[in-house]
N, C-alpha and C positions, 0 to 999 in steps of 0.2 A: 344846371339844367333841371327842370324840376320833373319832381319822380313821376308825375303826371305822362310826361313825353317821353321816361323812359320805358314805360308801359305799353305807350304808343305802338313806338318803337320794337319793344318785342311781340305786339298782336301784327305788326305789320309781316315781320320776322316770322313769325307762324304760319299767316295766311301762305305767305309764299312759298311756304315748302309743303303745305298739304296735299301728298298723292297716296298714291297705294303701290304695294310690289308683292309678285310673287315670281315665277319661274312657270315656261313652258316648256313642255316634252318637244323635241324633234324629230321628226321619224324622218327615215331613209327614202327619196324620193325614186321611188326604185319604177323603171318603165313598165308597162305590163307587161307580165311573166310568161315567160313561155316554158318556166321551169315552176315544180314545186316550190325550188328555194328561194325564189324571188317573192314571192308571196308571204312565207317564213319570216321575209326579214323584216317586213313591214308590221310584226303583230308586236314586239317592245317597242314602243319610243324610247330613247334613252333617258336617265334619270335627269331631275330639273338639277339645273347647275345656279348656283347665287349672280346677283348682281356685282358688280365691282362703281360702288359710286367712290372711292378713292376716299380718300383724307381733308376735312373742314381744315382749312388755313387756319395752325393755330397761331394763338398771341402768348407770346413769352414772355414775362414780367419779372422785370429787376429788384421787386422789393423782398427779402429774404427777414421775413419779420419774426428773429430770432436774436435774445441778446443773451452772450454768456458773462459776467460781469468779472472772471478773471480771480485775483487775488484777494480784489474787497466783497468779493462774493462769500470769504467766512465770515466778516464783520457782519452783511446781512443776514447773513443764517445768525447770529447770535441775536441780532435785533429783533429778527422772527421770533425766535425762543423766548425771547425776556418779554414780549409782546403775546406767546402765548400762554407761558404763566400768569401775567397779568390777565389775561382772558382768555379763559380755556374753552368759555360759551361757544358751541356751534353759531351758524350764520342765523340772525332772528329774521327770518324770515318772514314767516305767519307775524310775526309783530307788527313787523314793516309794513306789509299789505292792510294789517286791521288800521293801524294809525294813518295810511291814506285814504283806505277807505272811510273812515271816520271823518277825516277832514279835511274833506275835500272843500269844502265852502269856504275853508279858512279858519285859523286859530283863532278860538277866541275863550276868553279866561271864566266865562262862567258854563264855557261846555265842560272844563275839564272837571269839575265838581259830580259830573255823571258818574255813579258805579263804573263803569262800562272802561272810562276815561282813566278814573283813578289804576283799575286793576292795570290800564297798559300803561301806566306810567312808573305804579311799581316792577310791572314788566323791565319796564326799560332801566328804570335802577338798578334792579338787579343785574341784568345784561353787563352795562356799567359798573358795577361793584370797584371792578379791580380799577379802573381808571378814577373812579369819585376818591379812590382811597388815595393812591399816591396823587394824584392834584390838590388833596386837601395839604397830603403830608409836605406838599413841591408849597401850595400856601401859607402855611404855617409856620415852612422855614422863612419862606420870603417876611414874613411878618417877623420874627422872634429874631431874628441875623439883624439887624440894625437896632431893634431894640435892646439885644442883648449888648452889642459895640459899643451904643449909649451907654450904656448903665458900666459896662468894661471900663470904659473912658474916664467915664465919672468915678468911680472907684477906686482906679490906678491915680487919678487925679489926687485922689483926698488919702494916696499911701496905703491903699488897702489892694484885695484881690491882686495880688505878687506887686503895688504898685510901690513898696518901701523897699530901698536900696539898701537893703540889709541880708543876707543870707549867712544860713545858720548851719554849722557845722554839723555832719552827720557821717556815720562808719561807713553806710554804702554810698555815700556819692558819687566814686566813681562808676559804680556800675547804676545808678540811676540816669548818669550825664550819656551811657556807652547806648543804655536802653532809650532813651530818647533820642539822640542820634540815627540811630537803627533804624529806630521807625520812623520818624522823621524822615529819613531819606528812601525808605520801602514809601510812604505815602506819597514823596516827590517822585520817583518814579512811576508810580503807578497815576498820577496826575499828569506828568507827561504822557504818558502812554494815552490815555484820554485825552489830549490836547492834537497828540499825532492821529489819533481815531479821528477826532472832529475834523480835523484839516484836511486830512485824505476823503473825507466824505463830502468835502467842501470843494475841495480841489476837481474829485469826481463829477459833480455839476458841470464845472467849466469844462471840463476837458470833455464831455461828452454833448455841448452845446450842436460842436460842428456836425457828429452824428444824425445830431436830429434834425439838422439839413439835409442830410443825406438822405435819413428815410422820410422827409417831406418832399425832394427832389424824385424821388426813383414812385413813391406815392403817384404823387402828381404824373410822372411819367406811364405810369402804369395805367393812369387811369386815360391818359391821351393815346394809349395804344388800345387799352380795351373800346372808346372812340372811333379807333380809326380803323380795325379790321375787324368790327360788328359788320358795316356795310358787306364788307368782302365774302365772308361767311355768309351774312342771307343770300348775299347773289350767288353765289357757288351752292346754296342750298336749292334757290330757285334755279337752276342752271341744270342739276340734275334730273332735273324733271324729264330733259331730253334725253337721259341716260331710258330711263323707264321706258319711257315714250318709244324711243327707237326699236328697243327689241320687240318689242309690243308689235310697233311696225312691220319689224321682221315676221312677227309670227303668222301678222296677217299677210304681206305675202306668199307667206308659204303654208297655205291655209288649206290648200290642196294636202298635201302630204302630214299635215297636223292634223288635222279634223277628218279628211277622208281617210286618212291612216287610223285613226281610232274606229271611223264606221267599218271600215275592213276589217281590222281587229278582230273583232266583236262578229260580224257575219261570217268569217270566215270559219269558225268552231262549227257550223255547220255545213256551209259552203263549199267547201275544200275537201272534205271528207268523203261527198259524193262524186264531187269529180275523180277525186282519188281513184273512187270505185269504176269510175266508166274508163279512166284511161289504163286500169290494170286488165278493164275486158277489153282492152282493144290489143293489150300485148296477148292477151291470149287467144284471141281471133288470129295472130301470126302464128303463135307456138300452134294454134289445131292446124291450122295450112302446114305449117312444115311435120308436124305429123301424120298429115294423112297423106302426101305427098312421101316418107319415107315408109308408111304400112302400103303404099301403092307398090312403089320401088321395091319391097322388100317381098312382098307377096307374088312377084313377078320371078325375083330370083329364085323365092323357095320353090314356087310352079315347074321353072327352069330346071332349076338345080334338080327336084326329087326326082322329076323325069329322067337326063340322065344318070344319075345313081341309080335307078330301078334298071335300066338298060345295062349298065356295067356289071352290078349286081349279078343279074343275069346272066351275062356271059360267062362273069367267072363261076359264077356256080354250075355251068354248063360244061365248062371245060374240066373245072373241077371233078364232076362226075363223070367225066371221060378218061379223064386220069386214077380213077380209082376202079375203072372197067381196064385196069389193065390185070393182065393174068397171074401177075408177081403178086396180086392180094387174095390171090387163093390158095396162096401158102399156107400152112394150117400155121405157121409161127404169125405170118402179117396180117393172116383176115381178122383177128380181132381187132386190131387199129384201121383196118380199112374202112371195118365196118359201123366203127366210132364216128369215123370221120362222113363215115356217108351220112349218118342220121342227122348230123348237124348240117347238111345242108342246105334245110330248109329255113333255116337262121339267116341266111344270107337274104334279105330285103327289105325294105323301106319299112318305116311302122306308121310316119307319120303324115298324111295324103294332104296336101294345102290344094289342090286342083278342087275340092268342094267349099274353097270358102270363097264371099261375097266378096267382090270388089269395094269398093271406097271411092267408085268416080264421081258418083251422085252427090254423095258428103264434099267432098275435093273441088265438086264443080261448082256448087255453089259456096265455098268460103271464096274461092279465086273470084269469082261474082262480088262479094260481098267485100273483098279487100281491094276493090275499085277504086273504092268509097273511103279515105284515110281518116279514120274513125279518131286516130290520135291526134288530127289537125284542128279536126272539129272541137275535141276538149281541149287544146289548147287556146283553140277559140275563145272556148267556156271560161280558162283564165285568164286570157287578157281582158274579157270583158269585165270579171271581175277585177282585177288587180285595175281598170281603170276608176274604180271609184274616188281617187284624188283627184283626179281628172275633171270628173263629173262633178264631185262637189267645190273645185275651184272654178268653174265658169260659172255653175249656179248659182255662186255668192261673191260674187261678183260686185255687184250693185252695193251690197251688203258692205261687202271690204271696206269699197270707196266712202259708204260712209260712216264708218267707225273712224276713219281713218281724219274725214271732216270734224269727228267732235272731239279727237284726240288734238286735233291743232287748238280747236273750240275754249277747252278744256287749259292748252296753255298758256292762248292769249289771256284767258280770266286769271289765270294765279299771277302771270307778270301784269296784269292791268290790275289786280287789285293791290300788288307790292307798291305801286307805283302810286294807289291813291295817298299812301303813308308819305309824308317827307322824312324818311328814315336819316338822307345824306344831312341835307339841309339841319335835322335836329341836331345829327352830333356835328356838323362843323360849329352850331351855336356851342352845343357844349364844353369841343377841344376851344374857342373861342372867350368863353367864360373861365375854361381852367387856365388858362395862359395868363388871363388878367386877373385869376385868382392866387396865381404865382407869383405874376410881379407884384398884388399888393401883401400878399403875403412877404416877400423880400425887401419890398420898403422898411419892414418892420425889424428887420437883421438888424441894423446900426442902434435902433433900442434896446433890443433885447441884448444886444452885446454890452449897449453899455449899462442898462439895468442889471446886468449879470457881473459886470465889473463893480457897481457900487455893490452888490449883493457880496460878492467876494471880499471888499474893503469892509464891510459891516464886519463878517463871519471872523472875519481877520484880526479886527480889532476886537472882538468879544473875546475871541481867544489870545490875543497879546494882554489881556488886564488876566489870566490865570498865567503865560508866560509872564508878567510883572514880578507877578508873586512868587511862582518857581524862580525867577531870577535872584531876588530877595534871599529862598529861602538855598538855592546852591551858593549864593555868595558868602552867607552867611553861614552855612556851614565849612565851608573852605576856609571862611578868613578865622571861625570861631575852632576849628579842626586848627589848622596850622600856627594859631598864637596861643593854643592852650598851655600853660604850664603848669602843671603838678604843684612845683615847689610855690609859686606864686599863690597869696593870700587872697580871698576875696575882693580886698581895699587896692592889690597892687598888681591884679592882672593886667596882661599889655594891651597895646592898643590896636591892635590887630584883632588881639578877643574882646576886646569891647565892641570892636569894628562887627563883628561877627552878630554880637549879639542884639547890636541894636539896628540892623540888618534884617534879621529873625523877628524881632517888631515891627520892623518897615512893614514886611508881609504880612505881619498878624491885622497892622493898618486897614492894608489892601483889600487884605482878606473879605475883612468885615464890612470897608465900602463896594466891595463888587462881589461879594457872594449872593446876594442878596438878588443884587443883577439878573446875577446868572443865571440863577432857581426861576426867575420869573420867567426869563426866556425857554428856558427850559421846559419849564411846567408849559409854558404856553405851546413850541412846540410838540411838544409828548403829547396834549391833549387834541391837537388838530390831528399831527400827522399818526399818531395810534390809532386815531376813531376810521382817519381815512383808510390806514392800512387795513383795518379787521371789517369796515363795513364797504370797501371800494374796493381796490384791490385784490384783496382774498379772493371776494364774492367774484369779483370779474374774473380773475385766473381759474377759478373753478367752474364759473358760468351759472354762477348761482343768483348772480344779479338780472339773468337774461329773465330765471323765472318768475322774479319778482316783477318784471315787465311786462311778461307775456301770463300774467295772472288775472285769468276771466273776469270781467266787467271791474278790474283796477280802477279806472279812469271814470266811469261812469255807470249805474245800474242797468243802464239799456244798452252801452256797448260792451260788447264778451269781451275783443280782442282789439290792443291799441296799436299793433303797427299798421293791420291791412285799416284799419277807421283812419288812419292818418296818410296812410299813401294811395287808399283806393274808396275814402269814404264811403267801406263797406266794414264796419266790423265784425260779419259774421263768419267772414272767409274765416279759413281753419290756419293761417298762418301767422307762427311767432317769432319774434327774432330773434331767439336760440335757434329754431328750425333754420332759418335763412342763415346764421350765422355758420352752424355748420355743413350745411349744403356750399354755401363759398368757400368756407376753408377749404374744404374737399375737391375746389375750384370746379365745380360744376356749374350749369348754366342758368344764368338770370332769371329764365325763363321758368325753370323747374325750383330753382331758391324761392319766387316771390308765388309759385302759386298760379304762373299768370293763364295756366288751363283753368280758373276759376270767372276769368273775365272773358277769355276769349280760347272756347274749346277749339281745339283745333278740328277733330273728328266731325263737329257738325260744320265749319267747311268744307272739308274731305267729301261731304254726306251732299253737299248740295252742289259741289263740283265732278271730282272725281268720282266720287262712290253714288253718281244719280243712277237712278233706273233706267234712264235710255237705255244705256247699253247693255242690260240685258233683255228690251224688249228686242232692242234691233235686231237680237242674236235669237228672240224668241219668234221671230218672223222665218226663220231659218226652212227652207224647205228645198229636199235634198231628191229629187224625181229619177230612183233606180230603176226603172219599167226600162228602160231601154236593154238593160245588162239584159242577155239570153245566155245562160251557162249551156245548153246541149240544141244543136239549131235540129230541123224535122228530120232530116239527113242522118244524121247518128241516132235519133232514135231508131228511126228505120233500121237503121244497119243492125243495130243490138237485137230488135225484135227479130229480121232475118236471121240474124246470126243462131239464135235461139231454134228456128224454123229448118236448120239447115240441114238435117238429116243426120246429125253426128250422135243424136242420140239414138237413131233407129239402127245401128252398126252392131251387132251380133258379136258383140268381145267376149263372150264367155265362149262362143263355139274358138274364135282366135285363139284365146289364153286355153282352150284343150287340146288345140292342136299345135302351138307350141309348146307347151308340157312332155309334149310327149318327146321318147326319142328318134333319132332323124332313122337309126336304122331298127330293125329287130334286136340285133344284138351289137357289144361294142365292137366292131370291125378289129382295134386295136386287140382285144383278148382273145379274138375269134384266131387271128394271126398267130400268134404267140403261143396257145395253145396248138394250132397247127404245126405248128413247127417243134414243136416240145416231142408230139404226137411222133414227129418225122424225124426225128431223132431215135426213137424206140426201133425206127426200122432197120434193117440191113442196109449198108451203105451199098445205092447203089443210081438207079436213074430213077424207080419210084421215090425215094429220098430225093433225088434231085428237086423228081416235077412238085412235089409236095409243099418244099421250103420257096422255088418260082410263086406259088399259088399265094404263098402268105406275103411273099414280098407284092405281090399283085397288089393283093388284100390293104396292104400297108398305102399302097399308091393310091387307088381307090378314094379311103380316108384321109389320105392329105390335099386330093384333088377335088373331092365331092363333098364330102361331111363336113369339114372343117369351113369353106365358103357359107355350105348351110345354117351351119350353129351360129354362126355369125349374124347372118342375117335373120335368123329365130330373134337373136339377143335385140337387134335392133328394132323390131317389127314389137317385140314384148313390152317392153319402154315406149316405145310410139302409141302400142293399145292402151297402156296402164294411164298415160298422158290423158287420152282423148277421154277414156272414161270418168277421169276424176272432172275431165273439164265436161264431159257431157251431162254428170248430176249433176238433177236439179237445175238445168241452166236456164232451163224458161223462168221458174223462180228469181234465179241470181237476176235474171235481166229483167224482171219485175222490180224487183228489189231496188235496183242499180235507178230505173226510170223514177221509180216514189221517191229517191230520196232526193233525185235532182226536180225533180218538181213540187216536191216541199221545200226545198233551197231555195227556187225560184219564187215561189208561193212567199217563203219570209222578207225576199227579197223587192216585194213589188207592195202586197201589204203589209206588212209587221216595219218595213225599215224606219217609218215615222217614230216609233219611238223609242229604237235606237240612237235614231239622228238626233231628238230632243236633248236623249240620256246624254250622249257624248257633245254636244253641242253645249249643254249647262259644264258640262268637264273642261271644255276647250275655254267654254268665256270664263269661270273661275281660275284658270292659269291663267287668261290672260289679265285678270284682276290681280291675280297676285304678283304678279311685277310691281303694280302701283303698291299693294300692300307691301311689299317689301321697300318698296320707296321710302312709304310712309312712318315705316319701322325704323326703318334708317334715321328720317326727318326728327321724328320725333327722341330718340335716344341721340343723334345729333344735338338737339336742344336739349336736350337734360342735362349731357357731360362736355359739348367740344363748344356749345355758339354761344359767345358773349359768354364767355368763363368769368365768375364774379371773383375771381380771390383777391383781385383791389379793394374789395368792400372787408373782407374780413383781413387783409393789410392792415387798413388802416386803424381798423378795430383793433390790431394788436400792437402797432406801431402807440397808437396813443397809449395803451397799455405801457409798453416797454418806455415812452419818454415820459407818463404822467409815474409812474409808479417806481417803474427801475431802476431809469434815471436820476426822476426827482424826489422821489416821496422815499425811496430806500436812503437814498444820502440824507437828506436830511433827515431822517428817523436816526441815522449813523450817526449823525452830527449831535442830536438832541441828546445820545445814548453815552458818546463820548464825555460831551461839556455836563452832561447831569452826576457821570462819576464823577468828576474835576471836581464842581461842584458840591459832592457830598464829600469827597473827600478834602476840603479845606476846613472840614471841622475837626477833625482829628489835625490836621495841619498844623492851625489854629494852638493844641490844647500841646502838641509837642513841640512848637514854635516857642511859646509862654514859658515850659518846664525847662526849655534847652537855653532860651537865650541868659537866663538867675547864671549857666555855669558860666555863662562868658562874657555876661558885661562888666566892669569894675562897679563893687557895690562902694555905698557911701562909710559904711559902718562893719564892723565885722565882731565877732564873738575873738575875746580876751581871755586865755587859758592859762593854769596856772598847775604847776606839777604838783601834786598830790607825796607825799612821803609812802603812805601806805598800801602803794597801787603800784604799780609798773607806768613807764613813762607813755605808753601804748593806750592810757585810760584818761581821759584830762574831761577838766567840767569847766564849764563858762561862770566865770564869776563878772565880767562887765563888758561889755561893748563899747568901743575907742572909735575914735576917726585914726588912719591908718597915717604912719609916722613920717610921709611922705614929705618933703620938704615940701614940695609944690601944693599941699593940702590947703 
């Protein structure tokens, strides 16, 4: 599918999820209040609660583009290593870029003559050093290996260069023949070991062919599901929209208790306050009634009461003094106590007269008047009219509702009418339709590649069977030349198992010399493809340093900055590279935010021309909320408060009350009056004056339990009733001054001033209800960034080709080249211990003829001629 309609595809993808979300307050739809609390409850709305748009259907992908390479992953690490000693140069980067930029038109041979040209070409040699050095040294063998075999041949030919079948007796021979050996077979070892490297790195290709079906299969699959649940996710993006939209809906029907509960809110900080004030004077229009109703009550009983107690008083002070005209106190011993007791008896009577204060009927008659009139009904009036401002502002926006409510449908139809101008399905059924036939003809090509992998394996197989030739050669030839060695045996008469041995050990050196030469070539040849690819492809790639090289401003051309958006959006100016893209898919984020595509197609100025248009905050700016109706205190309770002010409680004479309850009820305490009487009548002679005396106080005692005690009581109660009325009688014409200004400055805010609080909260009420959509939109959009059309099939397969072009491929065979290049170098030494070892073990033609010395020990002999050896068969 071409990148053209993937783009399509995700502007389509965008258009349809562009809304907006935020969250709106609730308030408590509470009826009108007949209580303080109900009005209370309506001044928080509760805090905005989030959206739930649930979880974008993700897509799950089978390709895990990670390869751990196991056992022959140290053979690579050593091929890294010998690969970075050879070139330890950083990635030339800046080279790379100047030499495209340079030549772009094309190479041609009298540009490089330019300064310019020269300096990056010595650039590049030196880059190169470490590779121009060993491919000279890899050609130079290749050149001098057959010419040297020639001239070897030729030489051994005409009995020269060890080619004369004579050898000459020498003291260390045997440890010449032990030290050749030695190494000779450390060299074959270490020559197989490099033949087992190359094979294992060879073997490695095949056996990892099938792999790279697998991560072509699970690719391929990967990218048929990122295909097929793109669709599902736009639609479930556009789908949400009804999420938003809904509550939105909700908020407008309950737009009464949203918006009228904020203009309540808000008016209520002074509204509430005065009624406060009128329905605390109407509790206290009870409390003066039942106050002056108990100073009625009470001022009747003290009336009552002081009367008879002044009567009682009387009498017994009557009788008293009748009792003290008795002749027994003219005793000269008792007329002093008599005459004690007579002067106190003018102590006996009332002190405190309630018959000169005013009555309270006047005051009394007119609250009972004025408590007709239920003062507390009427402010509760005052709140329900207030508390119905939900009420008020849900029928008056009405019209309003309905049509917000029309451009919210408005508003859907457009985003699914414009998903739908996109053939979003229709493009990826082509696409899943294109990758299925890009499968099967990719699969056609299995049975080739299998068997190009098979001859590739026969190749590698027989390159390394001509270094197994030679190791064959050179183990047989030591075994046969090891196992028929004999000591005692002469040059001329060694057996034929060590002749076997040693012209074996030549077979090799044969070999050697017709396929070293080979081998170097290939060798050199691989080392300089697969090293240049390693340090200049791979490296760069694993490290993402070839991205930069791509994504390097006007690369491609002077007037294009950037080549991937020039090439998938023939815009080169867009800001996007493909390192950016590459790691944004890894990170499996979305297509959408990988490529940039808010560069083609902003989503916000959809948003701007759909949901985020101005209608709807004009519709909301038409808003007009008519509180003239609310009456917080109707004529009636003014009245009442003004009478109540009028009512005479202030014209009540409580300072004369609070004197004449002050005072106390008798002259003196009756109680001590007693008690001293009797104290007194004790000092007398026991007899009936003592009698009548102690009668008199117990009288006295009766008295005060029957008269006084009723009285002080009703003092206590009549003192609390006066203190009552006074507190409430200052100042009341003021207080219900007070009380009326404030309700008719409430009412005053309430009929002009509410316009622009309606405004205030009415911009509050339409911005919550934008922020649903905003929060939609936040959704939408970080939706598209991380869950819709997750691209990590794109950077899959960027790593997939990585792991089959490099890992796969290009590490084995660096392994193979690193293997067969020791093999290689080491059959020169092979070669020169092959030559020295085979002199001990073939039978020579000729041998050195010794003769004992008289003046020596038998342990010292010198060659006086060389014989053919006495062999009959000679």
């Amino acid at each position: 599918m071409p990148w053209t309609q993937w783009l399509l595809l995700l502007l389509c993808w965008g258009a349809t999820s562009g809304q907006y979300p935020q969250r709106q307050p609730e308030v408590d739809d509470s009826s009108p209040a007949v209580v303080r609390a109900d009005s209370r409850r309506q001044r928080s709305p509760p805090p905005v609660e989030p959206l739930d748009f649930g979880f974008v259907p993700a897509a799950v992908y089978d390709t895990h583009a990670y390869y751990e390479p196991g056992a022959i992953g140290v053979l690579f690490h050593m091929v890294h290593a010998f690969l970075y000693v050879i070139q330890p140069n950083s990635f030339p980067k800046d080279l790379i870029v100047k030499v495209i930029q340079q030549n772009m038109g094309g190479i041609k041979l009298e540009e490089w003559r330019k300064p310019e040209n020269v300096v990056l070409l010595l650039q590049g040699v030196y880059y190169e050093a470490g590779f121009l050095v060993c491919a000279s040294i890899g050609i130079i063998f290749v050149v001098i290996v057959p010419v040297l075999g020639m001239c070897f041949c030729v030489c051994r030919c005409c009995e020269n260069c060890g080619g004369e079948m004579h050898q000459r007796q020498r003291k260390n021979a045997d440890c010449q023949r032990g030290f050749f050996t030695a190494s000779l077979v450390a060299t074959t070892i270490f020559i197989i070991l490099g033949v087992l490297i190359a094979y294992a790195a060879n073997h490695n290709i095949s056996s990892h062919i099938k792999s790279t079906r697998r991560l072509i299969n699970t690719n391929m699959r990967d990218l048929r599901t990122f295909a097929n649940n793109t669709p599902a996710q736009i639609e479930y993006l556009t789908a949400q929209y009804t999420t938003a939209k809904n509550k939105v809906l909700s908020e407008l029907d309950n737009i009464g208790p949203l918006l009228g509960g904020r203009i309540h809110s808000q008016l209520e900080k002074e509204v509430v306050p005065s009624l406060d004030t009128a329905l605390r004077m109407a509790g206290a229009m009870r409390e003066t009634k039942e106050a002056l109703e108990s100073v009625s009550s009470s001022l009747q009983i003290l009336q009552e009461g002081t009367e008879k107690l002044k009567d009682s008083l009387s009498g017994e002070r009557a009788s008293l003094s009748n009792t003290l005209s008795d002749p027994a106190c003219t005793n000269g011993a008792v007329s002093p106590s008599c005459n004690a007791i007579r002067s106190t008896l003018s102590q006996l009577g009332i002190n405190a007269d309630f018959s000169k204060l005013p009555d309270v009927n006047y005051a009394l008659a007119n609250v009972h008047t004025l408590l007709k009139t239920d003062l507390s009904s009427i402010v509760q009036k005052g709140y329900s009219s207030f508390n119905d401002t939900p009420t008020l502002v849900k029928e008056q926006t009405k019209n309003i509702v309905s049509g917000v409510k029309g451009m919210l449908d408005k508003i859907g139809l457009e985003i699914n009418g414009f998903a739908k101008m996109f053939p979003v399905e229709a493009s990826l059924a082509n696409f899943t339709i294109f990758l299925n036939n890009e499968q099967k003809r990719i699969e056609s090509y299995y049975p080739q590649l299998d068997q190009m992998d098979f001859y590739r394996w026969i190749g590698c197989v027989a390159v390394l069977c001509m270094v197994v030739l030679i190791m064959a050669f050179n183990v047989l030839g030591l075994l046969c030349g090891t196992c028929g060695y004999d000591k005692q045996a002469t040059p001329t008469t060694r057996g034929c198992l060590s002749n076997t041995g040693g012209n074996l050990l030549m077979a090799g050196v044969s070999f050697s010399f017709i396929f070293a030469w080979m081998l170097m070539a290939i060798v050199t040849t691989l080392f300089v493809a697969g090293g240049n690819l390693e340090k200049l492809m791979c490296e760069p790639l694993a490290n993402r340093q070839l991205f930069k090289i791509i994504d390097t401003p006007f690369l491609v051309h002077p007037t294009k900055k950037n080549f991937l958006p020039g090439m998938l959006f023939q815009n080169p100016n867009i800001d996007l590279t493909l390192g950016s893209m590459y790691r944004e898919c890894f990170e499996n984020n979305g297509l959408y935010h990988a490529l940039q595509l808010e560069t083609m197609f902003n989503i916000n100025s959809f948003l701007n021309r759909t949901v985020y248009n101005k209608d709807l905050a004009k519709v909301f700016e038409g808003v007009q909320v008519d509180l003239q109706d609310i009456t917080l205190l109707e004529q009636a309770g003014r009245d009442n408060l003004i009478n109540f002010a009028n009512s005479g409680i202030g014209l009540i004479d409580y300072e004369a009350y609070l004197a004449e309850v002050n005072k106390g009820v008798t002259l003196v305490d009756l109680l001590t009056f007693s008690t001293d009487l009797e104290s007194q009548a004790d000092q007398l002679p026991r007899g009936a004056l003592e009698n009548a005396l102690k009668g008199h106080a117990s009288s006295i005692r009766q008295i005060h339990r029957e008269h006084v005690v009723p009285i002080e009581q009703a003092m206590s109660t009549l003192t609390q009733s006066i203190k009552l009325l006074q507190r409430t009688s200052s100042d009341l014409p003021v207080k219900v001054t007070n009380i009326l200004s404030a309700i008719d400055a409430s009412e005053y805010l309430i009929t002009n001033n509410a316009s622009h609080v309606v405004k205030q909260e009415t911009k509050g009420y339409v911005q919550s209800l934008v922020g649903y959509f905003k929060q939609y939109t936040n959704w939408v959009q970080n939706s598209l960034t991380a869950e819709v059309a997750q691209c990590k099939p794109i950077s899959n397969i960027v790593d997939s080709m990585e792991i089959v072009g490099c890992s796969f491929v290009l590490d084995s065979v660096n392994t193979f080249w690193f293997g067969l290049g020791g093999c290689s170098i080491l059959l020169i030494p092979s070669i020169i211990f092959s030559i020295k070892l085979a002199k001990y073990y073939r039978r020579m033609d000729t041998e050195d003829v010794f003769e004992d010395s008289p003046h020596y020990d038998t342990m010292t002999r010198f060659p006086r001629a060389s014989a053919p050896p006495s062999c009959p068969d000679w």
